[in-house]
Each structure stands twice: as structure tokens, then as C-alpha cells.
C-alpha positions as CSV (number, residue, x, y, z in Angstrom):
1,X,-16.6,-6.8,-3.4
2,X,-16.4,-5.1,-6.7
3,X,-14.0,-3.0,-8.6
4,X,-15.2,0.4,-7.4
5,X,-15.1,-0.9,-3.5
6,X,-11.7,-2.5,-3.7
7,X,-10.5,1.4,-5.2
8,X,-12.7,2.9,-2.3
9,X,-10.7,0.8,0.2
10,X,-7.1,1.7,-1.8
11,X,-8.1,5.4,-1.6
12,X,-8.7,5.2,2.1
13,X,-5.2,3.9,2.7
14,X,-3.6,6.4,0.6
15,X,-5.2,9.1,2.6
16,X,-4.5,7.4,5.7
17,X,-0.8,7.4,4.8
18,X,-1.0,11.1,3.1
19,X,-2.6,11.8,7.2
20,X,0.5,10.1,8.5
21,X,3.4,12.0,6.9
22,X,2.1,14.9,8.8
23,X,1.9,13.2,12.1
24,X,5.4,13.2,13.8
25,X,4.9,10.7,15.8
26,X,4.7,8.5,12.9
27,X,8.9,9.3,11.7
28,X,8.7,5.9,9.5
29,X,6.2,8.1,7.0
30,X,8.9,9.2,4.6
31,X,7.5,12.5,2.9
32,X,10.0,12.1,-0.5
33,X,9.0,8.8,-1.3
34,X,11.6,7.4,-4.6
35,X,10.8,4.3,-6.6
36,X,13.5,2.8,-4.3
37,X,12.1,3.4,-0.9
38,X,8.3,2.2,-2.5
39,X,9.9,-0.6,-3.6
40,X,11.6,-1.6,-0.9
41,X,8.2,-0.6,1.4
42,X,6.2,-2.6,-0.7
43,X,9.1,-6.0,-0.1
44,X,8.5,-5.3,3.5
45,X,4.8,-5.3,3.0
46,X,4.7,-8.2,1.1
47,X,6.7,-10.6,3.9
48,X,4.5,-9.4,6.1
49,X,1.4,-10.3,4.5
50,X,2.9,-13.7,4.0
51,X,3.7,-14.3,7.3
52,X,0.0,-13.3,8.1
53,X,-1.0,-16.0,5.7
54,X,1.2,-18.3,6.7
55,X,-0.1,-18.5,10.4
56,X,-3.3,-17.1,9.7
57,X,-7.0,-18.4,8.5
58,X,-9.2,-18.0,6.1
59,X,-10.4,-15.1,4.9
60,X,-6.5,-14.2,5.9
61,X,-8.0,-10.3,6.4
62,X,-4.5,-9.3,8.2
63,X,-2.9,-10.3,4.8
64,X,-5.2,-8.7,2.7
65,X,-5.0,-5.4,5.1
66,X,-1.2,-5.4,3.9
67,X,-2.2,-5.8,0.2
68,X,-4.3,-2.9,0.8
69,X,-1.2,-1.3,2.0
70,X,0.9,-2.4,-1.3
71,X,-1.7,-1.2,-3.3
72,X,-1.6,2.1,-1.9
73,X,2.0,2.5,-2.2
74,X,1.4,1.4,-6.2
75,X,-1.1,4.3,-6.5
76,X,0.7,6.8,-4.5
77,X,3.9,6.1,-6.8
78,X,1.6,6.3,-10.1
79,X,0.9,10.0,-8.7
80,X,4.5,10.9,-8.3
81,X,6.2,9.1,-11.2
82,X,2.7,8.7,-13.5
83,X,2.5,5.3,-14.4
84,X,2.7,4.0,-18.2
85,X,-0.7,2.6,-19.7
86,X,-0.9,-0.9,-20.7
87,X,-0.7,-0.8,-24.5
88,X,-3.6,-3.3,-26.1
């Protein structure tokens, strides 16, 4: 997979989880999302994923699904909060 597809992929979960704060049977979509709460999302993200690695198999896609899901919350905090540029 390159670059471009892995962003495709990351774009799709952010407007899957844009779709869900709309949805009200979805009340764990918080619509004023802090650095705290993406943070603390992202923890909870990232136990799951390892507990999908941990009992799962290679190519471990129910951990990467939640990586998708990390990396969404990353972007979607960049387009709140802006996010600094790496200095060379």
C-alpha cells in the first residue's frame, strides 16, 4: 500500500467518525473533542489494537483497523488544534 492509500483509508475514517457525531445513536461520538478526550480515545484505541494483536494472526487486520482509528483521531486533532511542522 502506498502513502496516498494509507491517507485515503485515514480520510475514510475521519469522515466516518465526522458521519457519527451526527448519528444519536452513536452518544460515545463526542462533538467537542479536547486534546484530553483524543488522547485519552487514542489510549483506548491503542489497548485495543494490542489486545487484537495479541490473540490475533498475521496480517493482524483488526489491529491495524484500530491504527486506522488512531490515526484519524491524530488528523482530526491536527484540524482543531493545527498541528506544528517538523522543523528539518
Amino acid at each position: 500500500m502506498n502513502r496516498l492509500e494509507v491517507y485515503d483509508a485515514i480520510d475514510t475514517e475521519r469522515s466516518y467518525q465526522e458521519h457519527g457525531k451526527k448519528d444519536e445513536n452513536k452518544p460515545d461520538m463526542i462533538n467537542d473533542l479536547h486534546v484530553g478526550d483524543t488522547l485519552t480515545a487514542i489510549r483506548v484505541n491503542l489497548e485495543k489494537a494490542e489486545s487484537a494483536w495479541y490473540i490475533g494472526s498475521v496480517p493482524h487486520q483488526e489491529s491495524l483497523e484500530y491504527l486506522r482509528k488512531i490515526a484519524a483521531l491524530c488528523v482530526q486533532a491536527g484540524e482543531i488544534y493545527g498541528l506544528p511542522k517538523r522543523k528539518p
